[in-house]
PAGU-479579 format. One line per field, with one value per residue (C-alpha): residue number from 1; residue in one letter; x, y, z. Coordinates in pm, 1 decimal, always signed. Example, Ala and Ser with C-alpha at 12.3 -4.5 7.8 and 13.67 -1.06 7.14 Angstrom:
BEGIN
num	1_2
residu	A_S
xx	+1230.0_+1367.0
yy	-450.0_-106.0
zz	+780.0_+714.0
! end
This chain:
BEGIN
num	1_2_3_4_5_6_7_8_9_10_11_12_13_14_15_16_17_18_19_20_21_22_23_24_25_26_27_28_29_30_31_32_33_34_35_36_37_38_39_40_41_42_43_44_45_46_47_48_49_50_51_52_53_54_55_56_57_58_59_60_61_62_63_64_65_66_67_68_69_70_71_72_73_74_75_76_77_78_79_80_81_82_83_84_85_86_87_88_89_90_91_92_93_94_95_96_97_98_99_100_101_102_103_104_105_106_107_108_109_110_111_112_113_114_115_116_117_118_119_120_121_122_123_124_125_126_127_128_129_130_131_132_133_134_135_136_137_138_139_140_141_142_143_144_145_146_147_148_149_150_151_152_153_154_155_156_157_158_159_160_161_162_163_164_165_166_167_168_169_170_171_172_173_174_175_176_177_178_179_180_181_182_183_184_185_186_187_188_189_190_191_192_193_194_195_196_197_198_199_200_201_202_203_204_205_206_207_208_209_210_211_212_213_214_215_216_217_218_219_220_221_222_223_224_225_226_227_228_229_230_231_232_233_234_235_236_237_238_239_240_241_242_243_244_245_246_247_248_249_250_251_252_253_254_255_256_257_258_259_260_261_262_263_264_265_266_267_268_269_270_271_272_273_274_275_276_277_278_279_280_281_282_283_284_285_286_287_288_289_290_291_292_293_294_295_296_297_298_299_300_301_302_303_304_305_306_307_308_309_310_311_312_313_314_315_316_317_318_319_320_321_322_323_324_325_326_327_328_329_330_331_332_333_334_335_336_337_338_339_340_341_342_343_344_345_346_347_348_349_350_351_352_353_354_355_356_357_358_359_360_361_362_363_364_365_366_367_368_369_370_371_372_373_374_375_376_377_378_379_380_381_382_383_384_385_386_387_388_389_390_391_392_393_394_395_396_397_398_399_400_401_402_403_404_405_406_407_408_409_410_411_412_413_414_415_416_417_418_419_420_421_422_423_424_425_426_427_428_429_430_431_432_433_434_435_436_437_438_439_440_441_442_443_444_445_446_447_448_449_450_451_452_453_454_455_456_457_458_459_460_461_462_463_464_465_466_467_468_469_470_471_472_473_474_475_476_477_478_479_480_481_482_483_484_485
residu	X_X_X_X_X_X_X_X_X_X_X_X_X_X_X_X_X_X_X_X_X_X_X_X_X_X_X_X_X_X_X_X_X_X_X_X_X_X_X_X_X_X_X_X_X_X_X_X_X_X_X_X_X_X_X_X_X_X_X_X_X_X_X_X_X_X_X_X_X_X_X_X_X_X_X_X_X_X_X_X_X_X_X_X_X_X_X_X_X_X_X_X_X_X_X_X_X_X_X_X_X_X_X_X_X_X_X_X_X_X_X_X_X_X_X_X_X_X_X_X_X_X_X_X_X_X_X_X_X_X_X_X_X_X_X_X_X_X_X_X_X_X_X_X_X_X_X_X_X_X_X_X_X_X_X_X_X_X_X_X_X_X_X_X_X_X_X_X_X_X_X_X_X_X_X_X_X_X_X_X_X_X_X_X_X_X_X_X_X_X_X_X_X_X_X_X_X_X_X_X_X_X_X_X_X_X_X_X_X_X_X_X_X_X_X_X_X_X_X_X_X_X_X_X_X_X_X_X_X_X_X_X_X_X_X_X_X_X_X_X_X_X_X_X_X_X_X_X_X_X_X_X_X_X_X_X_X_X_X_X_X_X_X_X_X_X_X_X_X_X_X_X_X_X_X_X_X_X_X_X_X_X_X_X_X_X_X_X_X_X_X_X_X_X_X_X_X_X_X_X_X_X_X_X_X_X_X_X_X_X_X_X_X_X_X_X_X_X_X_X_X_X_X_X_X_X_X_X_X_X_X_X_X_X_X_X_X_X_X_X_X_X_X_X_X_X_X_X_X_X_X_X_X_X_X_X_X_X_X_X_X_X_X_X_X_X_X_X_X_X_X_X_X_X_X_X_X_X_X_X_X_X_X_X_X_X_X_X_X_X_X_X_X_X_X_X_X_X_X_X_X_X_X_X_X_X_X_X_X_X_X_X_X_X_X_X_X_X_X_X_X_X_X_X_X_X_X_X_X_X_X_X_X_X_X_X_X_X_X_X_X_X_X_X_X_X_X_X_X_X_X_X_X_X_X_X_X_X_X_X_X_X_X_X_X_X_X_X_X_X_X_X_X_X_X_X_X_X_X_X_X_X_X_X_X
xx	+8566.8_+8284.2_+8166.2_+8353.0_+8228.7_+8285.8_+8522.5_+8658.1_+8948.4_+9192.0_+9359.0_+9019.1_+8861.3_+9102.7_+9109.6_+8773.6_+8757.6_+8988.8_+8771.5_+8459.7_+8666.9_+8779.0_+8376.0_+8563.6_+8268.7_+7910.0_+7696.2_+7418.8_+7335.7_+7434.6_+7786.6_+7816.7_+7951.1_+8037.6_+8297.3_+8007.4_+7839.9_+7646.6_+7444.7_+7126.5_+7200.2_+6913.2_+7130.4_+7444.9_+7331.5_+7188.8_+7463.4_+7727.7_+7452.0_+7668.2_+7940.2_+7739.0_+7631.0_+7953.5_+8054.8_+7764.3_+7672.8_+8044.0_+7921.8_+7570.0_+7387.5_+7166.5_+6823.1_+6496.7_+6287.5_+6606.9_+6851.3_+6566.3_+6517.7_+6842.8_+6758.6_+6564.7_+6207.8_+5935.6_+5856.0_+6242.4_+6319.8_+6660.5_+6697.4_+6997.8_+7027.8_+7308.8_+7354.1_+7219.2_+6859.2_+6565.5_+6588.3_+6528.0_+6801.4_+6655.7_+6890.5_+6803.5_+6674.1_+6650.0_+6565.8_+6753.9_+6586.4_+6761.6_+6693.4_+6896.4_+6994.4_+7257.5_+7634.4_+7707.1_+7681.1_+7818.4_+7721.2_+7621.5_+7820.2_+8051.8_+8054.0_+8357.3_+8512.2_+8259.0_+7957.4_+7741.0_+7427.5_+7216.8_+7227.2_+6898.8_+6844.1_+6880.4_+6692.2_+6405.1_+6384.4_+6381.8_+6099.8_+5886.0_+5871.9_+5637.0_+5595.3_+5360.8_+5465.1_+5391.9_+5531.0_+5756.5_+5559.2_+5615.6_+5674.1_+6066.4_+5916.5_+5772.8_+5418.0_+5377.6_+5294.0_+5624.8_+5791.5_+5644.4_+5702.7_+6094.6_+6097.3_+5953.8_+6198.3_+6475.7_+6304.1_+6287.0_+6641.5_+6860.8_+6552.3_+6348.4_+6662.4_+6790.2_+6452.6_+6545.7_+6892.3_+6773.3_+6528.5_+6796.3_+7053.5_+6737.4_+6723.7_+7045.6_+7080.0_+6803.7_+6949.2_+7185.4_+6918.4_+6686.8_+6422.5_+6283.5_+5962.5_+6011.5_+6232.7_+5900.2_+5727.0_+5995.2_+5931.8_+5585.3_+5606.8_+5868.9_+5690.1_+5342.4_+5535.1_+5715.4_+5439.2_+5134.1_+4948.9_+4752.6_+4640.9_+4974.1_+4980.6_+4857.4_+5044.0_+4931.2_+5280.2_+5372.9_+4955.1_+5085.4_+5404.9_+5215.2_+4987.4_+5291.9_+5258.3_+5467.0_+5501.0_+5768.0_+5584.1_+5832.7_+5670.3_+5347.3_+5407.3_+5492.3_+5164.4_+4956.8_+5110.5_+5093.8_+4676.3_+4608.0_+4753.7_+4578.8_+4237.5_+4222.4_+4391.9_+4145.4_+4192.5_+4042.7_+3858.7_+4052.7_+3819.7_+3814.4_+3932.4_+3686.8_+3742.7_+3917.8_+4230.4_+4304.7_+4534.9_+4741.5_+4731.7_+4823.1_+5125.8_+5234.1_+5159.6_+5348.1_+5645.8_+5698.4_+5626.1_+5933.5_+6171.3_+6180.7_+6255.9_+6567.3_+6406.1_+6461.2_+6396.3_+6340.7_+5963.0_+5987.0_+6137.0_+5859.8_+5606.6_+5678.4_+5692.3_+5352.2_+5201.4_+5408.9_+5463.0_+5842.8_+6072.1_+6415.8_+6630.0_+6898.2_+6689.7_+6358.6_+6300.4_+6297.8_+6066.8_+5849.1_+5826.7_+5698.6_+5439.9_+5324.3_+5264.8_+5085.2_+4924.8_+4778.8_+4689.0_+4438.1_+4302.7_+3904.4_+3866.0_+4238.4_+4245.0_+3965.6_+3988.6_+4099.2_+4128.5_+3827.6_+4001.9_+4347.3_+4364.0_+4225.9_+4543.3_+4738.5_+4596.2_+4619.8_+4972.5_+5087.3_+4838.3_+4960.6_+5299.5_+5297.0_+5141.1_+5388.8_+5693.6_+5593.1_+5889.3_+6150.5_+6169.7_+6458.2_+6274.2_+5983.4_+5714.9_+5373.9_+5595.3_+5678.2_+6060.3_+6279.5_+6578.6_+6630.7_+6643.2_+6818.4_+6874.1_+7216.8_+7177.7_+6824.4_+6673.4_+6315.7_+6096.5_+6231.6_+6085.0_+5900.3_+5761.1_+5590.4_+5245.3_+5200.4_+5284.3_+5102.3_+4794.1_+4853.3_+4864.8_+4546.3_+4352.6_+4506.6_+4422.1_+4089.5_+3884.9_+4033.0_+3758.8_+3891.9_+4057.4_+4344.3_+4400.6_+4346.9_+4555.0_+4845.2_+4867.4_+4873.7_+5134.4_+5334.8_+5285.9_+5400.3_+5709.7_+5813.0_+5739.6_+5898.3_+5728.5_+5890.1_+6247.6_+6194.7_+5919.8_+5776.5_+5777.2_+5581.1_+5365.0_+5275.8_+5198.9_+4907.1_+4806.1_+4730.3_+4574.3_+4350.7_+4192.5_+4131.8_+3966.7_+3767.4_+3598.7_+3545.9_+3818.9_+4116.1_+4473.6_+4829.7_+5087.5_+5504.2_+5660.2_+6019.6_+6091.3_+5927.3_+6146.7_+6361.6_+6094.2_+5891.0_+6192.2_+6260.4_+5890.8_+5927.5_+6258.6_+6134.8_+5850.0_+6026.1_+6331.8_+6209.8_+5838.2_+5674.6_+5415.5_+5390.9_+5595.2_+5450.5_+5088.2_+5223.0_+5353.1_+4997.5_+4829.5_+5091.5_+5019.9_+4685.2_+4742.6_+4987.4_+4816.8_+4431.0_+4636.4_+4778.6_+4601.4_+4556.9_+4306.3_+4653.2_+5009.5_+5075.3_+4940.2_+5002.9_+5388.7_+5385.0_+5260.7_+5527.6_+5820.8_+5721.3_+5646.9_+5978.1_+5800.9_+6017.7_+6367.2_+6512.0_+6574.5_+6481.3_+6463.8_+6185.4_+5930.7_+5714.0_+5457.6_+5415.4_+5048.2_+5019.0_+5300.5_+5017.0_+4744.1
yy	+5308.8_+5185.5_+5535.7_+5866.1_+6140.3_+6465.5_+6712.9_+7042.2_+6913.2_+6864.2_+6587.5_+6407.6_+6509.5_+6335.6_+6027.4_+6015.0_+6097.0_+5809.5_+5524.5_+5683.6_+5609.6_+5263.7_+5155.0_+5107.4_+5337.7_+5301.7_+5627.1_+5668.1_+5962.2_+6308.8_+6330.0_+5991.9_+5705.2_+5393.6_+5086.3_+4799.7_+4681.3_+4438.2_+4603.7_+4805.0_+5136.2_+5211.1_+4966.1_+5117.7_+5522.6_+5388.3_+5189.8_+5505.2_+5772.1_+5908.0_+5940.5_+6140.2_+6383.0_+6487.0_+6518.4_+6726.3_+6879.9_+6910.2_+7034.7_+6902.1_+6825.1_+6478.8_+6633.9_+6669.1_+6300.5_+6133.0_+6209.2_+5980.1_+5771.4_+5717.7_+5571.4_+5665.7_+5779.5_+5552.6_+5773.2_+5740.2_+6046.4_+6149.1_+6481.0_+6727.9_+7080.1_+7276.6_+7641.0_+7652.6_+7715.5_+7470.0_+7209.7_+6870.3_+6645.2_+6313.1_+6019.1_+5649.2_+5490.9_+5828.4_+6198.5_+6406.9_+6685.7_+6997.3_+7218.6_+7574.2_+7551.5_+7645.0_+7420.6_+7123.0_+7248.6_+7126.6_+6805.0_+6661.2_+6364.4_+6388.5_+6113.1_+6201.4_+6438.4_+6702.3_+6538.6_+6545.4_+6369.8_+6590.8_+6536.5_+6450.1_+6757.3_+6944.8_+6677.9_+6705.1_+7054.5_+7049.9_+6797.5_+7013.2_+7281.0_+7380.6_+7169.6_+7100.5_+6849.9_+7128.2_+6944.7_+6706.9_+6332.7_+6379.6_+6640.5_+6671.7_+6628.2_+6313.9_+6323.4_+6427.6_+6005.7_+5879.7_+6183.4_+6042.4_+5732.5_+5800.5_+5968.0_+5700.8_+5444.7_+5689.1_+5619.6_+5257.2_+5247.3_+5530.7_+5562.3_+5911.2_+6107.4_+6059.5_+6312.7_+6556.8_+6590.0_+6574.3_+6815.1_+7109.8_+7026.3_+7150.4_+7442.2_+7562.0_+7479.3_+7610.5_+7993.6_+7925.9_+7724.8_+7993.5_+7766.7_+7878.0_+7809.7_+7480.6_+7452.5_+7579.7_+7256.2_+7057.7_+7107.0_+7120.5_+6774.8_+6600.8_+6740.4_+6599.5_+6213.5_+6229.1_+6420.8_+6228.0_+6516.9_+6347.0_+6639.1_+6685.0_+6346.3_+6161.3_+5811.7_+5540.1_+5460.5_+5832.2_+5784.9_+5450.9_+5609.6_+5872.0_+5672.9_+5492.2_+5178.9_+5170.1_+4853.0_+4716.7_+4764.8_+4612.5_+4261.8_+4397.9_+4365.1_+3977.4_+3909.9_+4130.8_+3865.4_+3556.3_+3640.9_+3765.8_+3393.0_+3203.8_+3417.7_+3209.3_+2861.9_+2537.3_+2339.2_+1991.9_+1955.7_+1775.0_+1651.2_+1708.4_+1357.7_+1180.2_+1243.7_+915.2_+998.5_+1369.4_+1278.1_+1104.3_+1302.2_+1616.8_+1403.3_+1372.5_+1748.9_+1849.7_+1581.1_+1683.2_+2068.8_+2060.4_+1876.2_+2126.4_+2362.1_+2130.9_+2048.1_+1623.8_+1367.5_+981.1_+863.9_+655.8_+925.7_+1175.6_+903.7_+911.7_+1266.8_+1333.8_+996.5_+878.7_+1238.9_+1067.6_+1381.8_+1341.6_+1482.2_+1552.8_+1812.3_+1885.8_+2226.6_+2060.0_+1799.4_+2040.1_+2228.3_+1897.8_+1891.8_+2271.5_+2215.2_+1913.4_+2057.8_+2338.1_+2124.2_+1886.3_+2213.8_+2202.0_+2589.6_+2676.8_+2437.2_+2589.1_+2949.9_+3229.6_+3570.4_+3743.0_+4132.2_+4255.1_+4340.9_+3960.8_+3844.4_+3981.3_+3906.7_+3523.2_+3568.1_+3699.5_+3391.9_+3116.2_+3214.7_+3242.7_+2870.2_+2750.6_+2858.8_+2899.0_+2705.0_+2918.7_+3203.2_+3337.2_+3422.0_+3581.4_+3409.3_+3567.2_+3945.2_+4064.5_+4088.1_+4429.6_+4321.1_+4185.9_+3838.5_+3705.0_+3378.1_+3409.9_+3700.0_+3743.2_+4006.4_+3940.5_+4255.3_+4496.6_+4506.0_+4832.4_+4737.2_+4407.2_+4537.3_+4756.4_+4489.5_+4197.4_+4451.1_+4572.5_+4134.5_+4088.0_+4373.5_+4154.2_+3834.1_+3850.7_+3800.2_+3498.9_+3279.3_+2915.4_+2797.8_+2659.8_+2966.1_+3183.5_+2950.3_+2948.7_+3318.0_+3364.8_+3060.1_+3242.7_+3584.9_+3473.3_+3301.5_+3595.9_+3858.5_+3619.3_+3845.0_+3675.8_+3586.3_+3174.0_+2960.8_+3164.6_+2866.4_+2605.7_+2935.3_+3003.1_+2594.7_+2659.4_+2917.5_+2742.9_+2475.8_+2699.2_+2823.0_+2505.8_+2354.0_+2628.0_+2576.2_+2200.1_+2062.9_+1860.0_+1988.7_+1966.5_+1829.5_+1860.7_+1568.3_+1547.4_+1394.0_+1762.1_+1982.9_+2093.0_+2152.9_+2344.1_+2584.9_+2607.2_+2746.7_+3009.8_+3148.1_+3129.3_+3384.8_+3575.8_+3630.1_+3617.5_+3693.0_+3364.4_+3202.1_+2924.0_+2670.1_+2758.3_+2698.7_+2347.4_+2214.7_+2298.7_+2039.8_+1792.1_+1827.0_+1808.3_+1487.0_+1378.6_+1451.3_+1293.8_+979.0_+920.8_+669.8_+738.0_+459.3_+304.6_+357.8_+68.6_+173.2_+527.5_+438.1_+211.5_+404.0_+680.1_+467.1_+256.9_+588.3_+741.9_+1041.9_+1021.7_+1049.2_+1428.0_+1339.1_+1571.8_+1341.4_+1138.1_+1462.4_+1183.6_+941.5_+960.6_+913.9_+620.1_+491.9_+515.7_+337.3
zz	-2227.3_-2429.1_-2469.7_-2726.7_-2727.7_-3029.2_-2825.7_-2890.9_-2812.7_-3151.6_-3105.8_-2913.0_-3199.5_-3457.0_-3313.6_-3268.2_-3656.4_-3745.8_-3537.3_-3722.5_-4068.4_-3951.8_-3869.3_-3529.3_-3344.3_-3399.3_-3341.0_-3048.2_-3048.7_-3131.0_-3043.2_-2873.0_-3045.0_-2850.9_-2933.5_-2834.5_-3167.7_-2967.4_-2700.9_-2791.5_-2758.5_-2477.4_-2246.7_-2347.1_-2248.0_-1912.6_-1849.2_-1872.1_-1795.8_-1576.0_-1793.5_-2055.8_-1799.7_-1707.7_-2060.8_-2120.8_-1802.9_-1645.1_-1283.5_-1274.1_-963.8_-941.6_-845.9_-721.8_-765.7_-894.0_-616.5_-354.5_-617.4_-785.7_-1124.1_-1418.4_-1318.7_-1430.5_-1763.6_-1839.1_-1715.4_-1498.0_-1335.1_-1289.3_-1199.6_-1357.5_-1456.8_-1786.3_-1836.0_-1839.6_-2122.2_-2202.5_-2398.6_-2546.3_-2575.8_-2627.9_-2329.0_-2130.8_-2134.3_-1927.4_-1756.0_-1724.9_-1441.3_-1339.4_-995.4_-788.3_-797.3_-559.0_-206.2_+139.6_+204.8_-148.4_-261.3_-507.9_-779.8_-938.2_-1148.6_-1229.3_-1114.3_-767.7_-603.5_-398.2_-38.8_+123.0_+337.5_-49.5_-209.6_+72.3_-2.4_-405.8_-362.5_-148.2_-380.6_-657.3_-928.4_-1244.1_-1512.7_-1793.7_-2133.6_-1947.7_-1894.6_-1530.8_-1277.3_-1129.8_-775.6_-592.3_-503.8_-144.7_-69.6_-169.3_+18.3_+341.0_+251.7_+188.2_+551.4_+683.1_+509.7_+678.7_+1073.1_+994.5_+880.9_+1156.2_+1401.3_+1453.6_+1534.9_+1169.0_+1065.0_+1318.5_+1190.7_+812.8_+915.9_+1089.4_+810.7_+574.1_+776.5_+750.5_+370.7_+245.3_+257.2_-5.9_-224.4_-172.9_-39.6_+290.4_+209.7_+136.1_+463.7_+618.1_+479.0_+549.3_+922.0_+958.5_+745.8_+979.3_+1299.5_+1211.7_+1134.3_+1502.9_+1662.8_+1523.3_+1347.6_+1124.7_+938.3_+789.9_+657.3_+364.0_+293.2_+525.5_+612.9_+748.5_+926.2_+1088.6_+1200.8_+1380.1_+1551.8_+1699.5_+1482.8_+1186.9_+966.8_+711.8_+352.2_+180.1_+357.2_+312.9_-53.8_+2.2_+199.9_-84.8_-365.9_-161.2_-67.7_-422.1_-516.5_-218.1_-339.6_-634.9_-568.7_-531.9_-238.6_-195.1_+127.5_+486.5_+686.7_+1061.7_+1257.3_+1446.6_+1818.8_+1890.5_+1643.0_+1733.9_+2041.5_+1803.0_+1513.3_+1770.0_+1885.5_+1564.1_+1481.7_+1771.0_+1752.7_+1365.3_+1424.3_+1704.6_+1430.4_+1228.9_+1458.1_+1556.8_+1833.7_+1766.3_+2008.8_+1875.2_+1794.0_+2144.8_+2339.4_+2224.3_+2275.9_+2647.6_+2691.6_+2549.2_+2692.0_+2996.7_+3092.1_+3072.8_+3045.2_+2971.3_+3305.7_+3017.4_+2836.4_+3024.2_+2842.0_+2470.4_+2630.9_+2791.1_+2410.5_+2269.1_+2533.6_+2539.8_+2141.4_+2154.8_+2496.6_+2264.0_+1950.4_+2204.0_+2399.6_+2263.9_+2280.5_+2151.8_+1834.6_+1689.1_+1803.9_+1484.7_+1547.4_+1497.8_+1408.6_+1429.1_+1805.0_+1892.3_+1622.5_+1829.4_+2137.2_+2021.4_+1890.4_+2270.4_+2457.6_+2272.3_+2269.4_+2682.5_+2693.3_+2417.8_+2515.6_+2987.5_+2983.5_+2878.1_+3044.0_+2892.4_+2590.7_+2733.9_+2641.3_+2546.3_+2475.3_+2172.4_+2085.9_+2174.1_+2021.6_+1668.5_+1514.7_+1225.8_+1076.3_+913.2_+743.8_+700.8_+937.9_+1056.8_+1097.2_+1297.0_+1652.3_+1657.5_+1307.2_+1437.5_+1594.1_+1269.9_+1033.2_+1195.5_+1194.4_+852.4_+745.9_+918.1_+730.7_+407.8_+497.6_+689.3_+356.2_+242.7_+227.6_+201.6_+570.0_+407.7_+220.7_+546.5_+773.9_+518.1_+504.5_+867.5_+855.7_+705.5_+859.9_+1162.4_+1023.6_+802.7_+1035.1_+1366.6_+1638.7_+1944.4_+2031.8_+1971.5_+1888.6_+1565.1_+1351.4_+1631.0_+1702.7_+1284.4_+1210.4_+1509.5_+1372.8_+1045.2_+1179.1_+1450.3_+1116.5_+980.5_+1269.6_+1307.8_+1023.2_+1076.9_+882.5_+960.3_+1049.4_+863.7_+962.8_+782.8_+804.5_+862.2_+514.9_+362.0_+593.7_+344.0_+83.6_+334.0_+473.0_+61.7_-23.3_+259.5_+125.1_-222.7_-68.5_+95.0_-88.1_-423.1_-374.7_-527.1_-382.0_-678.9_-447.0_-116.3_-232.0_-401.3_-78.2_+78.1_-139.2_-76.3_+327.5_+299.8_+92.9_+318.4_+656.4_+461.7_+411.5_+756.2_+987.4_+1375.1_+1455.4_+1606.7_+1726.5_+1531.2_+1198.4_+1230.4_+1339.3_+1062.1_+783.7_+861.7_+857.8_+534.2_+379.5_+468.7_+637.1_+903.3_+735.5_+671.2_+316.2_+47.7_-247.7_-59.3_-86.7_-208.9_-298.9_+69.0_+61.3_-213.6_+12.9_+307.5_+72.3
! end
């Protein structure tokens, strides 16, 4: 163990002696000495916190904001109960904050010898009760906001029974913690969240939940970043085609738009879908995808139609989705999913989070000003949030390029040859929360899809393959438009 500690123990206390001689300890703090000569000793304390609370505290409870939070507060505090009176006990890197309470009870989790973590029906209760932050930089409770907003995290995570449960266990556990007020609160808190009293309320999450649409905030942090970022990027102009090139540039926004969704039919083949109405009798449904998306990306009133408020986003979401995917019935098109979907491991939004989140996005994006910054965040809305069983990704490009056309620009189209990059800027987003690469790709597209020529099959067709546009090949991410040129 990296950590000694002085003991009143003889022979503990000898050795301990004998390291100190030897320069085979270093000292932390008051009666804490540690073996590691290379660590500072902030990392080192929070790194065995635990340990020194058990040494010091043998019998402590984890409390109050700390046992929902369960790390050092934000003003480097960490909270315990124990039997001793109120006191505070600096160390490097943390203070603890030493509160009399009663011992571990029923249902808090041991951690150890010596040491417990309050259970949540006891933690729910310490944090309802009284509090000022007197000397201390902080108070030991959360703020009534994050308490809702910890409840709330609970429905999203075991569903609205799990706050009826937390909320009897409360009941019956505050006797012995000699909170019954606080059990009072506890009630009349939970109630208002499940019953939609909004009087009781004061974080917009708990609000949502009450009025029946809750949202996932954790992705509403991702959309904040990525539209704070969009706010202030440049993009160059795309103009809108003239009207004798859009059936071909839509054929080859629809024909690239299905490849990435796997959905891969040669340039030929997909010519005589879209053209000869040729379907394949082999795979009809991927043929008929092809043709709903390029079906959509030629209607006059659809290409250029965005979402004027967050019902009509909606609204949009469920009508485009019924035309895109009429097909395929089996994933009922134009309704919003009831079960989950995943891509490996990655869960999308839960399903009875996706009308609250896609409403809280729109209040986020709506005042972006550029199109391609407003068609990029509602891009990738849609992806990240994957309202509807299939077709999310086919369904998000439209949307992007709905926004653009309605402001009299041209549309974008991802080649095969930036498949990879594109899928790679969305799960740099979402799983890491920067939006650097995402808006980079952007101004490649709109390079890419400026440069392509649709006077022609011929040159269009011809420009693609000498550019290597059509090849799922990361390294040839490009040059694609000088290739064009």
């Amino acid at each position: 163990m990296a950590l000694h500690f002085t003991s009143p123990d003889p022979a503990k206390s000898v050795a301990l002696a004998g390291m100190i001689r030897k320069k085979a300890v270093r000292k932390l703090a008051s009666r804490i000495y540690t073996t590691d000569f290379e660590g500072s000793p902030e990392d080192i304390i929070r790194g065995d916190l635990l340990a020194v609370i058990r040494h010091f505290y043998p019998g402590a409870v984890i409390g109050y904001r700390t046992a929902i939070e369960a790390k050092v507060s934000p003003a480097g505090l960490y909270h315990i109960t124990s039997g001793r009176r109120a006191h505070i006990h600096e160390l490097p890197g943390v203070t603890l904050r030493v509160w009399p309470g009663p011992p571990a009870q029923e249902g808090d989790t041991q951690l150890g010898a010596d040491l417990s973590m309050a259970s949540r029906p006891r933690a729910l209760l310490e944090n309802l009760t009284d509090s000022r932050s007197r000397k201390a930089p902080e108070r030991k409770t959360l703020d009534r906001e994050a308490i809702e907003a910890w409840l709330d995290r609970l429905c999203r995570i075991h569903g609205p029974d799990e706050l009826r449960r937390l909320q009897a266990s409360a009941e019956g556990l505050a006797p012995q913690l000699s909170l019954e007020v606080e059990a009072t609160r506890a009630r009349r808190l939970i109630n208002a969240i499940l019953d939609g009293d909004l009087s009781e309320l004061v974080s917009p999450l708990a609000r949502a939940r009450a009025l029946r649409e809750p949202y996932d905030p954790d992705r509403l942090a991702v959309f904040t970043r990525l539209a704070t970022v969009l706010a202030t990027e440049t993009f160059p102009s795309l103009s809108e085609r003239p009207p004798d090139e859009r059936r071909l540039h839509a054929f080859w926004e629809s024909y690239f738009s299905n490849y990435i969704e796997g959905t891969v039919f040669t340039v030929q083949e997909a010519r005589e879908i879209v053209f000869d109405h040729k379907l394949p009798p082999a795979r009809p449904k991927d043929a008929h995808d092809i043709l709903s998306t390029f079906h959509l990306s030629t209607d006059g009133h659809n290409r250029r139609e965005a979402p004027k408020d967050a019902a009509d986003f909606l609204r949009l979401l469920e009508v485009r989705h019924a035309r895109l995917m009429h097909d395929r019935l089996d994933v009922e098109p134009g309704r919003f999913k009831e079960t989950a979907n995943r891509v490996g491991t990655r869960e999308f939004v839960s399903p009875e989070l996706v009308r609250g989140t896609l409403r809280q996005a729109f209040a986020i994006g709506q005042h972006l000003a550029h199109p391609v910054a407003r068609g990029a965040f509602f891009m990738f809305v849609v992806a990240e949030v994957h309202p509807f069983l299939d077709g999310n990704g086919r369904l998000a490009r439209l949307f992007l390029n709905a926004e653009m056309t309605a402001a009299g620009m041209g549309r974008l189209i991802v080649p095969t040859s930036l498949r990879t990059d594109y899928l790679t800027c969305l799960e740099a987003l979402t799983t890491g929360g920067n939006p650097e690469p995402y808006t980079k790709l952007l101004l490649r597209l709109i390079q890419f899809s400026a440069a392509l020529p649709c006077d022609s099959w011929e040159s269009s067709a011809s420009a693609l393959e000498k550019s290597g546009a059509l090849r799922d090949a990361p390294g040839l991410s490009f040059g694609l438009a000088s290739a064009m040129l």
